[in-house]
ZAMARGU-4260 file (C-alpha; in steps of 0.2 Angstrom, whole numbers, plus 5000, padded with zeros to 4 digits):
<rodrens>
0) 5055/5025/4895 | 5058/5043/4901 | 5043/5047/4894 | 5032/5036/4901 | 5038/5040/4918
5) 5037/5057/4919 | 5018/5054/4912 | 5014/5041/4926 | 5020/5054/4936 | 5010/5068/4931
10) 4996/5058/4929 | 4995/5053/4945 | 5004/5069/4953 | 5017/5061/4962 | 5030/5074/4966
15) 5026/5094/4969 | 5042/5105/4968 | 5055/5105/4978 | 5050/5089/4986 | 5065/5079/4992
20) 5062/5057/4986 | 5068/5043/4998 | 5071/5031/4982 | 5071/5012/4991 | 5085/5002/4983
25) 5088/4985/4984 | 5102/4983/4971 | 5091/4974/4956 | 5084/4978/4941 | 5069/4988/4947
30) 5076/4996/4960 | 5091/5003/4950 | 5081/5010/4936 | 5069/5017/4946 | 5086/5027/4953
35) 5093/5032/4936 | 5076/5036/4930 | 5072/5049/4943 | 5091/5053/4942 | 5088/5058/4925
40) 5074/5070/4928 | 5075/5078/4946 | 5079/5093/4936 | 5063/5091/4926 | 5053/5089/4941
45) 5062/5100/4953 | 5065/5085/4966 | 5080/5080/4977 | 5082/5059/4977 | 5091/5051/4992
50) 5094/5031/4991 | 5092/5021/5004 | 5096/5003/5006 | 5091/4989/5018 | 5104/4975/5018
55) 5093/4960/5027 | 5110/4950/5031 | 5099/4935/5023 | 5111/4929/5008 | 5129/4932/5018
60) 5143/4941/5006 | 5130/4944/4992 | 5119/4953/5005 | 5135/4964/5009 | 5140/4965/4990
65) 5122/4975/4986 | 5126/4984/5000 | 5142/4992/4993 | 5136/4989/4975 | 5119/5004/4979
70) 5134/5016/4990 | 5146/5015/4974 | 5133/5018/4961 | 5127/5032/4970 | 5143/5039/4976
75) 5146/5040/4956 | 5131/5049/4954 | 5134/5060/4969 | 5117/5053/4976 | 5115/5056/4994
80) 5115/5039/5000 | 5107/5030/5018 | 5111/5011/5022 | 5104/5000/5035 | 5109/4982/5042
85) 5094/4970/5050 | 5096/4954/5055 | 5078/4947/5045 | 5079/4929/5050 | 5084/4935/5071
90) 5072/4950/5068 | 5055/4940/5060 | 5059/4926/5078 | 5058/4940/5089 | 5043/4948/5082
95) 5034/4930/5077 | 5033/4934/5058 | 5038/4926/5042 | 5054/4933/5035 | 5044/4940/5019
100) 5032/4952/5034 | 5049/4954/5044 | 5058/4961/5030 | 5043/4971/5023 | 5043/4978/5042
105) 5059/4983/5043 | 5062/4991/5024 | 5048/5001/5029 | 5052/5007/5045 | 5070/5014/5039
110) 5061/5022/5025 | 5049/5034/5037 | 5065/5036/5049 | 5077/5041/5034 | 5062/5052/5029
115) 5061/5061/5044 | 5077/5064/5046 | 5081/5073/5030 | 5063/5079/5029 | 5057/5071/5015
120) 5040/5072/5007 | 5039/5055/4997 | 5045/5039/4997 | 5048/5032/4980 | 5047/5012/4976
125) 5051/5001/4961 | 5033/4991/4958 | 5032/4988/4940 | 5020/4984/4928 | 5023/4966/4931
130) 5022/4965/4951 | 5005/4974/4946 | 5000/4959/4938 | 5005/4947/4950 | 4996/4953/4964
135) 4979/4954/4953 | 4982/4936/4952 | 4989/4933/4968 | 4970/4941/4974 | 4957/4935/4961
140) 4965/4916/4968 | 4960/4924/4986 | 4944/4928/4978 | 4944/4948/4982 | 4934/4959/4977
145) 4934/4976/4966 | 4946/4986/4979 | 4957/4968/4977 | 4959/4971/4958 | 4964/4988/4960
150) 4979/4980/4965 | 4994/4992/4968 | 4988/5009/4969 | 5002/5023/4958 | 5002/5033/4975
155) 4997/5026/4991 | 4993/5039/5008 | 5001/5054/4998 | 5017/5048/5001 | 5024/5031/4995
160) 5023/5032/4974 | 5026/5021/4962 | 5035/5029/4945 | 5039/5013/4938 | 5020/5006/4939
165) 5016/5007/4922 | 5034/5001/4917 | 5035/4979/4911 | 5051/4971/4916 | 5057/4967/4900
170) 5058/4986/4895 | 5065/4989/4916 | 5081/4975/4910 | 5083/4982/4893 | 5085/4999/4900
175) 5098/4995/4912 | 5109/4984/4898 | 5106/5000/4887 | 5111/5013/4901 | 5126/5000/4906
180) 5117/4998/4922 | 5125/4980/4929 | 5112/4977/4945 | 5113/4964/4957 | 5103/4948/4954
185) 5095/4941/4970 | 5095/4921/4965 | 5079/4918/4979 | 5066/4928/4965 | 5073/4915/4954
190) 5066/4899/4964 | 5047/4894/4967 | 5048/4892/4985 | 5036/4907/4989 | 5018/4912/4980
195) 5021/4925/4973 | 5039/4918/4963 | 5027/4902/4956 | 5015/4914/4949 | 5030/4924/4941
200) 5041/4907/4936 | 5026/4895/4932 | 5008/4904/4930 | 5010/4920/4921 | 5023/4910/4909
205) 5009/4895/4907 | 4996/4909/4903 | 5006/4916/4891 | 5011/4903/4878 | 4993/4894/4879
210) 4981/4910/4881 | 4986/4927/4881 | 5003/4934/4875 | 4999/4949/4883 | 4993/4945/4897
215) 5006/4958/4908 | 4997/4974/4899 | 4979/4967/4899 | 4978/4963/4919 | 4986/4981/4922
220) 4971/4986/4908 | 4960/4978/4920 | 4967/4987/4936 | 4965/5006/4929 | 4947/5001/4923
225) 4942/4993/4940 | 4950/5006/4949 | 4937/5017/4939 | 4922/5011/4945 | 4931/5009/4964
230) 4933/5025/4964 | 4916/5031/4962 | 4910/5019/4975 | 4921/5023/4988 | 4914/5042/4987
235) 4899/5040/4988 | 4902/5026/5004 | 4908/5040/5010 | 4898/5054/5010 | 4885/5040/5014
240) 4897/5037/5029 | 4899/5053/5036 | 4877/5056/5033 | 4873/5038/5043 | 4885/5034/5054
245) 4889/5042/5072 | 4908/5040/5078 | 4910/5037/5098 | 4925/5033/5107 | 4929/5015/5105
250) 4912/5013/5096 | 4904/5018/5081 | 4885/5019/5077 | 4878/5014/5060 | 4860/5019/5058
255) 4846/5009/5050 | 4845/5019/5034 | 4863/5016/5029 | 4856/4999/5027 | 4844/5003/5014
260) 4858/5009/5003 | 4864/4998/4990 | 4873/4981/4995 | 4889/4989/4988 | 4889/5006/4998
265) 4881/4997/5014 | 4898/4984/5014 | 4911/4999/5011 | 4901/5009/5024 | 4903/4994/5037
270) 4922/4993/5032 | 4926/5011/5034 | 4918/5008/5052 | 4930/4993/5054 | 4942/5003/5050
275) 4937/5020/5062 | 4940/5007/5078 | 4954/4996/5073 | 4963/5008/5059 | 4963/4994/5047
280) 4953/4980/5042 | 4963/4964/5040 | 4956/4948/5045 | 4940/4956/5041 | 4932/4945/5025
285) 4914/4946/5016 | 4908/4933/5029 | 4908/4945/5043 | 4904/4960/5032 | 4887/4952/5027
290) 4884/4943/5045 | 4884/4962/5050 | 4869/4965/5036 | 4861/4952/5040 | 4860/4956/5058
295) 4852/4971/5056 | 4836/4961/5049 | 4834/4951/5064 | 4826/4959/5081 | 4833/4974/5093
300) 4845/4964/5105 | 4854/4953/5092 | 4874/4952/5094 | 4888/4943/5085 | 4905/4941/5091
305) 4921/4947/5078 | 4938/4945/5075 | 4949/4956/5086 | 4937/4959/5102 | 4924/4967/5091
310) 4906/4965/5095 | 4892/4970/5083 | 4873/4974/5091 | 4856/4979/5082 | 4847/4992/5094
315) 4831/4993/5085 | 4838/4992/5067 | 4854/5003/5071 | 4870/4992/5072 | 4884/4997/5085
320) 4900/4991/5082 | 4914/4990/5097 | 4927/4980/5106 | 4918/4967/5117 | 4929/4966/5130
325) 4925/4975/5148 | 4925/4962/5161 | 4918/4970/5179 | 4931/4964/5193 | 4921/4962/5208
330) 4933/4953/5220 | 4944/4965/5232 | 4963/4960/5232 | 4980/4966/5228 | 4982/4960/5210
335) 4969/4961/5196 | 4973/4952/5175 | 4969/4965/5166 | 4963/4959/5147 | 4962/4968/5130
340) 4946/4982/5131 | 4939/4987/5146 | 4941/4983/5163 | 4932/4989/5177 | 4939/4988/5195
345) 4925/4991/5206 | 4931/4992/5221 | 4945/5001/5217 | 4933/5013/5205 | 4946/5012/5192
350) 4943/5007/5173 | 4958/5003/5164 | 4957/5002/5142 | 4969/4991/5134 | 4971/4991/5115
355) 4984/4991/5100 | 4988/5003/5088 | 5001/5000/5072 | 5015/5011/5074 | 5008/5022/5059
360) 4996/5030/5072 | 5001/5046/5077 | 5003/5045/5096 | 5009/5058/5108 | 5021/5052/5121
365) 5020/5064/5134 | 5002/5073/5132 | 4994/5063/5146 | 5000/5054/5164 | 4987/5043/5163
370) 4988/5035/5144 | 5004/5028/5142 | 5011/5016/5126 | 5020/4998/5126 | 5031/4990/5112
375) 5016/4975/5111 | 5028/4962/5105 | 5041/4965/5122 | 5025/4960/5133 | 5028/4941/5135
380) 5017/4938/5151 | 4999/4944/5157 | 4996/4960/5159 | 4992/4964/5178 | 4986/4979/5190
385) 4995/4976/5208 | 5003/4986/5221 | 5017/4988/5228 | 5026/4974/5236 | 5042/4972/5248
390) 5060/4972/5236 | 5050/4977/5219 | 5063/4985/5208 | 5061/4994/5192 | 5070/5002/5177
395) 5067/5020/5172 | 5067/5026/5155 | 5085/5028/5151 | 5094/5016/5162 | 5099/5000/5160
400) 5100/4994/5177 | 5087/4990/5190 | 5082/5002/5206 | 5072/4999/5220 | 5054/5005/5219
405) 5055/5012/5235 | 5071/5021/5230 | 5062/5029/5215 | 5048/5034/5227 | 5061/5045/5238
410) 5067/5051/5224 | 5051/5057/5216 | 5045/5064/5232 | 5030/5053/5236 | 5023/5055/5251
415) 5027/5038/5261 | 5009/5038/5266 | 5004/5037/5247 | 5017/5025/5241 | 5006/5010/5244
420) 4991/5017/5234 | 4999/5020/5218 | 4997/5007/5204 | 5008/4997/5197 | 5005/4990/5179
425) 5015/4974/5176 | 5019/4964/5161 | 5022/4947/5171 | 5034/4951/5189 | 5042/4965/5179
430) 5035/4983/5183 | 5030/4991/5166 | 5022/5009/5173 | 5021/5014/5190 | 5003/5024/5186
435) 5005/5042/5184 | 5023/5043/5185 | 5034/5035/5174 | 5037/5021/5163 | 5049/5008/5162
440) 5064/5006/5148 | 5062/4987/5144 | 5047/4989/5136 | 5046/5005/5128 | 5041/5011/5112
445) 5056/5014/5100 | 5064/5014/5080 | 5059/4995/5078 | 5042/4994/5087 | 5029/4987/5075
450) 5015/4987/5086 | 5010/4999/5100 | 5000/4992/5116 | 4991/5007/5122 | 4985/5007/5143
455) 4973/5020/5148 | 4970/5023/5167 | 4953/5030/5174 | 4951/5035/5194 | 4943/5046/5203
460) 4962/5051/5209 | 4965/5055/5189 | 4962/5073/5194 | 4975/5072/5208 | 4991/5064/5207
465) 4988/5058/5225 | 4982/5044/5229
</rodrens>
């Protein structure tokens, strides 16, 4: 097994020297060999592993058994060793996901937090030949396409790699009895109540004793000979994106020749600009990508409405795509809904952008006043633009406690004459950001955020903090 490891990773060029590995751990069979694997050849590699282990507090004892079953074995091993606990079922309520996405959410946030505090390069994970298999599966029932059958790529954004990819599970449990590794068994991967287990307990089994044996290495045949062919499509939509298409801020231009380009490199071309606004493409399926092509053959001034606030429009045979929403507030009071996109204040000459971002964009916190961030799943109420009003109170970044808006005035020196001009950015009755100035506790950004709510404020004032 060493062997073919260490050629999965050098094919694939997973590790460069002296790169320090964050190796994900659960405590089962995969996970466990995928440790004493790299264990075994760090020295051959020139690599530092560090384990680290989510305990999801969903199976009571046992949950806490793998967690001192992982510190032990590693202790042994003298592997540095990093342990988080998460509530999955209180965690996935809060954020309104399933308990799979929850869990999934939360392994992978302590991974990029472990990895920047020891200053890791990678992140390693213990996907085997046979979870390959599944998901091909899983996504020819979905009917995808070629990127689909790809399935689990060997190294994914240069950092999370895979060793283990090209390993079955029969050769990953005869390892561990041969090495006298004893991992823990998680009894839930053993009952068919989600997809994925029926197609490991009852499909793949069904397909091997009535068609194919084998069936485990040919699907993972299939992948690497798909991915082939992917490959080569996706560079030339590519450079056929960078030759045809115009990137604009919250809009992107695709013009009419892309469109002569085969159907192939004209779909990837409209995904990639999917993905320029929204930095992925989910919920995006071949409907919408060929209601896009198609529009492009109807006349200038043709729109269609998309998932996620996206609009598409044909400008004499060149397509712009960009988020729908800017409603133009007209009426003149004190309080304005403010709704994802753009809004436009016109008496007050403001426009104020709304959008979210995943937590793996890279945002900077304190480069401008104006642009400010949000934890998306703490906003429970409308989003509202107001002023100030007689006993608003507010809490600071840091505290815990509320203080009086007109105290935090005083205290950042605002004129009294101003104080009723600045704006006040509200989630509900609770202040959120007094504009230009600060922002509150309750709904900032932090280690668990998932999602990021971005608000961007545009006045005439921007220029001057007076307004």
């Amino acid at each position: 097994m060493l062997d073919k490891v260490l050629k999965t990773i050098h094919e694939n060029s997973m590790f460069s020297v002296n790169d320090k590995v964050i190796v994900a751990v659960s405590g089962g069979p995969d996970s466990m060999c995928l440790l004493h694997v790299l264990n075994r050849i760090k020295d051959k590699l020139n690599i530092k592993i560090i384990a680290a282990h989510v305990n999801h507090c969903l199976r009571g004892n046992e949950s806490d058994e793998d967690e001192v079953y992982v510190k032990e074995f590693c202790s042994k091993l003298n592997i540095d060793f990093y342990s988080t606990r998460v509530d999955i079922n209180r965690f996935s309520k809060e954020k309104g996901l399933s308990s799979e996405m929850a869990g999934r959410a939360a392994r992978y946030e302590f991974f990029e937090n472990i990895k920047s505090k020891v200053g890791a390069q990678k992140i390693a994970i213990a996907h085997n030949a046979n979870d390959q298999a599944e998901t091909i599966l899983m996504r020819i029932m979905r009917g995808t396409g070629i990127a689909g059958i790809v399935g689990i790529k060997p190294v994914r954004d240069k950092i999370f790699v895979r060793p283990l990819i090209k390993i079955g599970r029969e050769e990953i449990e005869s390892y561990c009895k041969k090495e006298h590794i004893n991992p823990r068994i998680d009894n839930t991967n053993l009952t068919n109540i989600y997809s994925r287990n029926k197609v490991r307990l009852e499909l793949i089994p069904y397909i091997k004793r009535n068609f194919n044996e084998d069936i485990i290495t040919t699907l993972n045949r299939l992948s690497d000979t798909v991915n082939v062919d992917n490959d080569y499509l996706e560079y030339i939509s590519s450079q056929k994106y960078k030759l045809f298409c115009d990137e604009k801020k919250d809009e992107i231009i695709i013009h009419k020749e892309a469109f002569l380009e085969h159907k192939a490199i004209i779909a990837r071309i409209i995904r990639k600009s999917i993905c320029y606004l929204l930095n992925n493409t989910y919920n995006f399926e071949k409907k919408h990508i060929l209601d896009i092509i198609n529009l492009q053959l109807h006349k200038t001034g043709t729109n269609l409405d998309l998932p996620k606030n996206i609009k598409v429009y044909n400008n004499y045979g060149d397509i712009s795509i960009y988020f729908k929403n800017e409603k133009i507030i007209n009426k003149d009071n004190n309080e304005y809904e403010l709704f994802t996109g753009k809004n436009i204040i016109q008496s007050k000459k403001i426009i104020i952008t709304i959008k979210t971002l995943s937590k793996n964009n890279r945002v900077n916190f304190k480069e401008n006043n104006f642009i400010k961030y949000f934890d998306y799943y703490k906003i429970k109420d409308k989003i509202i633009l107001r002023y100030r009003k007689k006993g608003d109170k507010f809490i600071p970044i840091g505290m815990s406690g509320n203080k009086k808006l007109k105290d935090m005035f005083i205290d950042m020196k605002i004129e009294k004459s101003l104080r009723d001009k600045i704006p006040l950015i509200c989630f509900g009755s609770e202040i959120a950001w007094i504009v230009g100035y600060r922002v509150s506790d309750k709904f900032k950004v932090d280690e668990n955020t998932i999602k990021i709510l971005e608000i961007k404020f545009e006045s005439e004032a921007n220029n001057d903090r007076r307004y």
